[in-house]
C-alpha angles and dihedrals in degrees: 000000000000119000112262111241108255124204087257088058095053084046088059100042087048098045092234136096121281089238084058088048083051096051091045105048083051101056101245111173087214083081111067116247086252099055093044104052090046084052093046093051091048089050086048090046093055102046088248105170121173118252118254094189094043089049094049086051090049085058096054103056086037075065101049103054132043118285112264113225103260097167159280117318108201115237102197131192135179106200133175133215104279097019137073133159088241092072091068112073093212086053095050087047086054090059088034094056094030080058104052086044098052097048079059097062090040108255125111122227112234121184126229132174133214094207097049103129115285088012122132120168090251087069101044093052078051097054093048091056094056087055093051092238110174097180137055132195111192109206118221117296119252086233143026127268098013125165122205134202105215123138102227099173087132117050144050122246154205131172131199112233134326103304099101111058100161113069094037113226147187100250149196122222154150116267089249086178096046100046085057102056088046082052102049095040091053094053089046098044076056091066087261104153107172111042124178131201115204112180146141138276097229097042089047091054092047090058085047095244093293095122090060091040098054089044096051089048096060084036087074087065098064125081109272089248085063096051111108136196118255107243095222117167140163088255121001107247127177105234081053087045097054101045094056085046084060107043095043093044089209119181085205123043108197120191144111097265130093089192097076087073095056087052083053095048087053095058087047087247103157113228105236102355097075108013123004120237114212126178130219087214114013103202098237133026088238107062165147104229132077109233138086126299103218094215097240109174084047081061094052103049087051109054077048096067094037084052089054082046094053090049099042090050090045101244115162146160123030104323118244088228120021133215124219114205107209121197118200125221137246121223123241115208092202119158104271095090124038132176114290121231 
């Protein structure tokens, strides 16, 4: 059997130093595009694969002692005036979790912010050159459906959500179809016949329509007269609110917003006593309120991980094709729905 070609082989066909062939056949930015393409086509020509078993035991030891620092990780942001991802507590668990796994495999999250004064993406993608960055996390966009001109050649990069269309991204996400069936099939399973969702236009286009669409596909279970229209409005308003309560007569009211149970409580309409209240995203683990925890935290530390794999493995550059990383939800019981008689 012929001896497998080893990294130090390629080295010596290629007149450089097997840490330089490492760096090559893995994309680092650090080796010119020159030199790494001459590098990659000797390792082809000699029938150079990577080891699985070699790459698995990597893993192992990587495991067993502390993680050594291999770097920054760029967290990046592109807030408006008025609104920032850290005024949404799911958003603050993603950087949160993406920090503490990141401190694990040995990188540091730093921010930066393509609207600080004077910034423009050209010089951010400058200055994380400089810093030698590989890696890129994009917090979540201020709006729905934004594209974004940024040159990312040479980094790898992961996105949260839908929010960002433009570049397309690999990305890292709750399972919002999923989390609703979970939802829908848990009020039912409580006797709830006539559930609502009342919602937002712009939420419902972040989480690229899949909320609405969940909820309209276990719809179909129920008998036609217990079908009821989605409440679905440019912003979701009380008096709006109300009206569709009325009218639709639901037991269970589903949607994003905690404010809805104050407007109850206004009309002296008892929660759950005399309707449940159950959330697509409840804000902590530990709460209140009936719904799903997303399991945010869960999210960040794994795009994370998926953002270290791009850049061990040398991705980079919008991917032809890319991947979306779902995570699916957990239920809450909370105190907002019981068990209907």
């Amino acid at each position: 059997m012929p001896k497998r070609p080893t990294q130090r082989d390629i080295a010596q066909q290629a007149g450089t130093t097997q840490a330089t062939v490492s760096l090559a056949l893995s994309n680092h930015p650090r080796i010119s595009t020159q030199q790494r393409k001459q590098i990659q086509q000797i390792a082809r020509q000699m029938g150079y694969e990577i080891d699985p078993y070699l790459s698995g035991l990597s893993a192992y030891r990587r495991k067993l002692r502390p993680p050594q620092f291999h770097g920054v990780l760029a967290w990046i942001s592109n807030d408006v005036c008025g609104e920032s991802w850290k005024d949404i507590t799911t958003f603050q668990h993603y950087f949160r979790g993406a920090s503490v796994q990141a401190a694990e495999l040995g990188y540091r999250i730093e921010e930066h912010f393509l609207r600080a004064p004077g910034m423009t993406p050209e010089r951010v993608i400058q200055i994380l050159r400089h810093r030698g960055v590989s890696g890129i996390l994009f917090a979540p966009q201020p709006q729905s459906e934004l594209r974004l001109k940024i040159d990312l050649r040479h980094f790898s990069a992961v996105t949260f959500g839908y929010s960002l269309v433009e570049p397309r991204l690999h990305m890292a996400s709750s399972h919002h179809f999923r989390i609703t069936e979970i939802l829908m099939q848990k009020i039912l399973a409580l006797g709830y016949k006539r559930p609502g969702l009342a919602f937002d236009e712009e939420r419902d286009r972040r989480t690229a329509h899949l909320f609405s669409a969940a909820f309209m596909s276990e719809q179909r279970r129920l008998p036609s007269r217990n079908r009821i229209p989605i409440l679905m409005k440019a912003n979701l308003e009380k008096d709006l609110f109300l009206s569709w309560f009325q009218k639709e007569k639901p037991d269970v009211i589903i949607t994003l917003w905690e404010v809805v149970h104050p407007w109850l409580k206004e009309e002296r309409i008892r929660v759950p006593q005399d309707v449940g209240l159950a959330l697509l995203s409840v804000r902590y683990r530990k709460e209140n309120y009936s719904g799903i925890w997303e399991r945010p935290d869960i999210t960040g530390k794994r795009a994370v991980e998926y953002l270290v794999d791009l850049i061990h493995r040398g991705e980079r550059g919008v991917p032809s094709i890319p991947s979306y990383l779902l995570i699916e939800g957990e239920w809450i019981t909370g105190k907002t729905v019981r068990a209907q008689r």
